[in-house]
C-alpha positions, 0 to 999 in steps of 0.5 A, spaced: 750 416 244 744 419 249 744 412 252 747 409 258 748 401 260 748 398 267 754 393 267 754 389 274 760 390 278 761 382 276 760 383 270 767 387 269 773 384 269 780 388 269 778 391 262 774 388 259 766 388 260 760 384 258 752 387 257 748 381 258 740 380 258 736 386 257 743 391 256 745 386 250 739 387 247 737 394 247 745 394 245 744 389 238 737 389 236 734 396 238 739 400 238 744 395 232 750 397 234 756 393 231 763 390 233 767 396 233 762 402 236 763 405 243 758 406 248 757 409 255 756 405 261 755 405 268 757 400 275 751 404 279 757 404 284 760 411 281 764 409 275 762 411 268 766 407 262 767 408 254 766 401 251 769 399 245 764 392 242 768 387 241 765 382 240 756 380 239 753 374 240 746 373 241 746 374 248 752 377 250 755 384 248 762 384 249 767 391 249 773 393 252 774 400 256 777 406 252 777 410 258 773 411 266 770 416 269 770 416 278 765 420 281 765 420 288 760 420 292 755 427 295 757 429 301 750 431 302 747 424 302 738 425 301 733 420 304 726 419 304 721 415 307 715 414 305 709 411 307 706 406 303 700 407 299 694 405 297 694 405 289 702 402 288 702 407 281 703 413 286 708 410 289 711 407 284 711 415 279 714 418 287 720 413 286 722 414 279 722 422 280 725 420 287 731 418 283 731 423 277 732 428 284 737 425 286 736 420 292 740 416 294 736 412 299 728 411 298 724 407 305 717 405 303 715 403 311 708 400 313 705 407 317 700 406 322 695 409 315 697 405 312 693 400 307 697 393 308 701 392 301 705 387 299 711 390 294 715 386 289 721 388 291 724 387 284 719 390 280 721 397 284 729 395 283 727 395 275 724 402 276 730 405 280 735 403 274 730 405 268 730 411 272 738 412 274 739 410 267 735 415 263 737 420 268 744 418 267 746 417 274 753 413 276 751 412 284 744 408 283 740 409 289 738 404 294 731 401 296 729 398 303 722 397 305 721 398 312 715 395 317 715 402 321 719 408 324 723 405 328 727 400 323 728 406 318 732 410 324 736 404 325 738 403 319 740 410 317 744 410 323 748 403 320 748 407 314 751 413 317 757 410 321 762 416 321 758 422 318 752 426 322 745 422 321 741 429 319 733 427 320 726 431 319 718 430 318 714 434 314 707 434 317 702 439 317 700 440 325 708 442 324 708 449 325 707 454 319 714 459 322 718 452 321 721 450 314 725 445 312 732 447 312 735 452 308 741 446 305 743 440 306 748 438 311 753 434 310 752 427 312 746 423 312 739 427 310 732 423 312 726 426 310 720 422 313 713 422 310 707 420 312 701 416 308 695 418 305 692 420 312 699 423 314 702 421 321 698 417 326 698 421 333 703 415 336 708 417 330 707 423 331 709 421 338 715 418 337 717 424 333 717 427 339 720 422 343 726 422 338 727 428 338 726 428 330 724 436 329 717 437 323 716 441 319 710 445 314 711 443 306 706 450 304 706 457 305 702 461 310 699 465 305 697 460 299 689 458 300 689 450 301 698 448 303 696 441 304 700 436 299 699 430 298 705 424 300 708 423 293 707 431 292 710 432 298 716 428 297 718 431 290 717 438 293 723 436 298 728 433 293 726 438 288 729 444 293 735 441 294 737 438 287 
């Protein structure tokens, strides 16, 4: 089967697991599946199991686990930072493609470009498991909405106790001999990107400041090379996937 369901860690308890709400059905309506039909499903916290249904009601699915998969984590784990934009369908197709690639952490921050935006944490939740379960992901990715730079370089240091914290910005003023590194560093891997009307001069500062080294996205002999956030996002995680 082609077809991927979330089971909250809750939700499973020594063999047996229960798909409720959205999950039951999709599993029971869309899909018919009937008590003695297997199907895959997932924690989002690196477990992959093989159901057996056994049991159907309106709004539960029960099953019991034939056989589990553990998929440890990356040793190159990859952030990104974006700063939010105008139009939330932008951002909104930036995070799901975000997630195909591998993402294991998405910061939407308030830059100093940036218009006041207020996000609906939990509609961009459902877009991370829509798109992890599409994609067939076992590790789903975490979203953090920030309030600016220096939130999201605390935070990725409480995240990255015991590995190396590995941080990069990709801005245009960046030099064109300076490129984003060639792979992934074990450890912690954040990338900064700026909004609609890039970096501010005092972001661009505390770059600087924090000695967080930048870099140019484009290529000396392409005419134009200036890409938009979103654009610029997909291009970073693309190269390392």
């Amino acid at each position: 089967m082609n077809v991927q369901f979330y089971v909250h860690p809750s939700q499973i308890e020594s063999n047996t697991v229960r798909l409720q709400g959205a999950e039951c059905i999709h599993a029971t309506r869309v899909l018919r599946l009937r008590e003695g039909d297997h199907c895959v499903a997932t924690d989002g916290c690196g477990h992959r199991y093989e159901l057996k249904l056994v049991s159907l009601t309106k709004k539960e699915a029960q099953a019991v686990i034939v056989h589990s998969e553990i998929f440890p984590k990356s040793p190159a784990l990859r952030g990104v930072a974006m700063g939010s934009l105008h139009k939330k369908d932008r951002i909104e197709w930036a995070l799901e493609k975000a997630v195909e690639l591998g993402v294991d952490y998405f910061y939407i921050y308030q830059a100093d470009h940036s218009e006041r935006a207020r996000w609906k944490k939990s509609r961009l939740d459902q877009i991370i498991l829509s798109a992890s379960k599409q994609s067939k992901r076992t590790w789903f990715p975490e979203l953090i909405l920030a309030d600016n730079l220096e939130y999201i370089k605390q935070d990725a240091h409480q995240r990255s106790q015991g590995i190396d914290l590995n941080l990069w910005a990709a801005h245009e003023s960046a030099s064109l001999h300076t490129k984003p590194p060639e792979k992934l560093k074990e450890g912690y891997n954040l990338f900064f990107v700026g909004p609609e009307g890039g970096f501010s001069a005092n972001e661009l500062s505390w770059f600087e400041h924090e000695n967080i080294p930048r870099f140019f996205l484009g290529d000396q002999f392409t005419d134009g090379g200036i890409l938009r956030a979103e654009t610029a996002l997909i291009t970073i995680l693309a190269k390392y996937f």
